[in-house]
N, C-alpha and C positions, 0 to 999 in steps of 0.2 A: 819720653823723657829727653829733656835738651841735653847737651853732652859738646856745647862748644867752648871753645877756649875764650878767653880777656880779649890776645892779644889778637887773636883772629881778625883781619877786616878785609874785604873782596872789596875788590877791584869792578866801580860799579861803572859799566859801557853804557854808551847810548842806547842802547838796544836795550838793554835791562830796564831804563828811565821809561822806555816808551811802553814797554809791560808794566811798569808798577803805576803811571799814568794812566792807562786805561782801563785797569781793575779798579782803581779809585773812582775813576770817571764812573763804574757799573754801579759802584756803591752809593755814589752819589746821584744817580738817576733813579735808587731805589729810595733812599731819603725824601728827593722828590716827589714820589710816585706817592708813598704815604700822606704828604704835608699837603698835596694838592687835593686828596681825596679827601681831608680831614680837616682843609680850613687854617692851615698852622704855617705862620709865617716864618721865617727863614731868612737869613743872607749868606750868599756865599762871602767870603772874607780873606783879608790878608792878601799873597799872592796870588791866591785864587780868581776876587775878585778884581786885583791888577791885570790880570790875565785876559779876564773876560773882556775890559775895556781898551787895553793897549792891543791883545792879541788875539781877541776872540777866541781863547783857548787857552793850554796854557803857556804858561811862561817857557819858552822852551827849556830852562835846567831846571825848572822845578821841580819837586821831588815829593809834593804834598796837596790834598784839599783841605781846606778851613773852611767851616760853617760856623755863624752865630745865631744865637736862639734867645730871647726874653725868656724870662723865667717861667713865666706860665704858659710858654708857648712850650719850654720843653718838657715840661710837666706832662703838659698831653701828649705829645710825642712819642716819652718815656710809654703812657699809658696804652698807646693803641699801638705801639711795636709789639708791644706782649701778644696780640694777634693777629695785626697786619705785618709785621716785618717777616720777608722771606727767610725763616729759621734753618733751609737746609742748605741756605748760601750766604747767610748774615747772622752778626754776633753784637749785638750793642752791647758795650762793656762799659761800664763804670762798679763805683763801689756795692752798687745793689746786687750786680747781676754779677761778680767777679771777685771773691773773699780775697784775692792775691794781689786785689790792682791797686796801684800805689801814685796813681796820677790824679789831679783833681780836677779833669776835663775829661768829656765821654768822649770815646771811639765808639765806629762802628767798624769790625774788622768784618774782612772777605774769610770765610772759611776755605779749607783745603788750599793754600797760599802758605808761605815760607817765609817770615821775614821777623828778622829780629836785629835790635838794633846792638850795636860792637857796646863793648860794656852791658850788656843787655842780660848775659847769656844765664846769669844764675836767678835772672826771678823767675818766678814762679805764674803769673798772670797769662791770661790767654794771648797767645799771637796771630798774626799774620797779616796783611794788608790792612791798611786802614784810613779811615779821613778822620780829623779831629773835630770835636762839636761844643763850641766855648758858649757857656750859659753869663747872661749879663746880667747881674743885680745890680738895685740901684744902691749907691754911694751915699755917706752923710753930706748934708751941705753945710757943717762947722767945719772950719779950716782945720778944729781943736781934733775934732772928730775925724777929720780927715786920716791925719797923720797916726791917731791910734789905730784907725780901722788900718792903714798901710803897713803897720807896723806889727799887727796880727796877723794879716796876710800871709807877712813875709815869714812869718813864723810856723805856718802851715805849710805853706809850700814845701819851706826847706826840710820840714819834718818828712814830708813825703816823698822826697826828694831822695833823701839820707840813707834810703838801702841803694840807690845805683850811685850817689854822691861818694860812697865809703869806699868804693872800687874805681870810679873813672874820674876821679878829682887828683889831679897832677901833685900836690901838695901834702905829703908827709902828714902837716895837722889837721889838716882842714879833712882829710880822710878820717883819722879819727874824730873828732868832733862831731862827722855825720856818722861814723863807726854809733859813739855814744848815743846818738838823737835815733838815729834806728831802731832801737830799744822801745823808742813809744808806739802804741798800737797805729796804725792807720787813722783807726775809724777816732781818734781825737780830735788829730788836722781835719778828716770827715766832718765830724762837729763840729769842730770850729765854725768852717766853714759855712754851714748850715745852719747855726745859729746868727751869726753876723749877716746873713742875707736873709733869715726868719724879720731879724730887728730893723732894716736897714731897709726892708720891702713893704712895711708896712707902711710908706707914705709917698707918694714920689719928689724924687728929690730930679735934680737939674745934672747929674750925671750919673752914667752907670759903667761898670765894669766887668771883666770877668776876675774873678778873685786868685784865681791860681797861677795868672801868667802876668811877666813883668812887661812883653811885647807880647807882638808888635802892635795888640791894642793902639789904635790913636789914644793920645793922652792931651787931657787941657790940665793945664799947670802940674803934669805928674797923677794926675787921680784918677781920670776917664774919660771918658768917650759922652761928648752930648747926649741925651736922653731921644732930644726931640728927629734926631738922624733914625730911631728906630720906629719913629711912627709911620712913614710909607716906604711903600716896596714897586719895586719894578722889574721888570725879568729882561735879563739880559743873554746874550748868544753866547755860549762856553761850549767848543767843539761840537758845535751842530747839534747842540740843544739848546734849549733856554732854560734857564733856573732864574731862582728870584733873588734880587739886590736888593739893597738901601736907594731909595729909588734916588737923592740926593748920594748918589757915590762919589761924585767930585768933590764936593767938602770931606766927606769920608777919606778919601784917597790920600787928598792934600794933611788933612792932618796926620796920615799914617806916613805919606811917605814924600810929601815938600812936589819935589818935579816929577810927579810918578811918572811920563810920559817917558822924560829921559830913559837911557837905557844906562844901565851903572858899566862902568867900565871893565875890559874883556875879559881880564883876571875876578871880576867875579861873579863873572856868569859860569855858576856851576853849581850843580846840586851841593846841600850843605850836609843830607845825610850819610853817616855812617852805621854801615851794618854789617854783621857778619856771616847774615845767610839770608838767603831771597831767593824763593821760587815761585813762579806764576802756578794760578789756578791746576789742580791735578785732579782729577775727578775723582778717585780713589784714596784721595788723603785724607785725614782728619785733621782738625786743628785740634791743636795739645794743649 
């Protein structure tokens, strides 16, 4: 049972960065290890994928892995973790496998690891290291369509949002408000979700997204991410391995992030996460 405070947040050292980096890196060489044996294409993404191509690695303050997955790529994924994924060192979470998890993008967490994020401390969902793994459905091509489908999104989202939004949202009301929206099951926003991309997949349309997040997704006019960026792959070098890209990552890049090459300036190069407990890998731990 967790037992940490709100206000709690450590003091996270380089030293610690370069532990929570290379437990992610294991997680994601095991990701790999399944997708390559199975056929199942993949991109690493976000910073990740900045990483691979600016630094061969990662970003040095980076604090996270991002993976993306076509929909029926994660379908099978989903299906052959059930007996390919190392179960006594990996946990893929999502709402299937996790009655407590309240995000609408799959992790796969490192068991026996310590990490939970500040504000974090009263859910209930399994922790501990993790990389994130964002599923892309395809998008309406009505403009009309557009904005409802965006506007049910955002409806989802914030609903699942709304048990950690009620606690670490700066604002008096806006606390309450997700205090109220709390109150609805998960597995609604679940549906939602699942329904709009049931509708939305039946045809291909010219752009796709992942529905739960508002970044750092590249976006064309606000909606998504090109279709045709996830039809080939390439494998690129990320700390002396190679994983698989969007073999077109220069277009990818530029639309996520304009001069990706630049380096942003010195105030913010720094990890962006907060947490208020993190321990590397203990052989004798369990995840809770």
């Amino acid at each position: 049972m967790r037992n940490y405070k709100k206000s709690q947040e450590i003091a996270f050292t380089s030293e610690m960065l370069r532990q929570l980096q290379l437990i992610q890196l294991e997680i994601l060489v095991e990701l790999d290890r399944i997708c390559a044996k199975h056929n199942i294409t993949y991109s690493i993404d976000g910073g990740t994928l900045l990483g691979a191509v600016r630094h061969k690695g990662f970003i040095p303050w980076d604090d996270d892995i991002d993976v993306i997955m076509l929909r029926d790529e994660y379908e099978k994924f989903f299906e052959v973790c059930k007996t390919e994924l190392d179960r006594n060192s990996f946990f893929l979470q999502e709402h299937r496998t996790d009655p407590f998890y309240r995000v609408g993008y799959t992790r796969i967490r490192r068991k026996n690891t310590v990490y939970v994020r500040a504000g974090q401390e009263h859910m209930k969902h399994k922790t501990g290291v993790l990389i994130d793994i964002f599923i892309l459905d395809n998008t309406p091509n009505s403009y009309l369509l557009k904005n409802i489908h965006r506007a049910l999104c955002f409806c989802f989202r914030k609903t699942l949002w709304s048990a950690s939004g009620k606690i670490v949202s700066k604002n008096f009301m806006v606390r309450g408000l997700y205090a109220v929206l709390s109150l609805l099951p998960a597995n609604f926003a679940f549906g939602g979700f699942d329904t709009l991309a049931k509708i939305s997949n039946k045809k291909q349309t010219y752009l796709v997204k992942h529905y739960a997040m508002t970044y750092p997704t590249p976006k064309v006019n606000g909606f998504g991410t090109p279709a045709n960026l996830m039809n080939d792959f390439t494998r690129l070098e990320f700390e002396g391995s190679m994983f698989m890209a969007v073999a077109d990552y220069e277009q990818y890049l530029k639309l996520l992030y304009g001069d990706y090459m630049t380096l942003p300036p010195p105030e913010k190069q720094k990890p962006h996460i907060h947490l208020s407990a993190f321990e590397p890998v203990k052989e004798e731990a369990a995840i809770d």
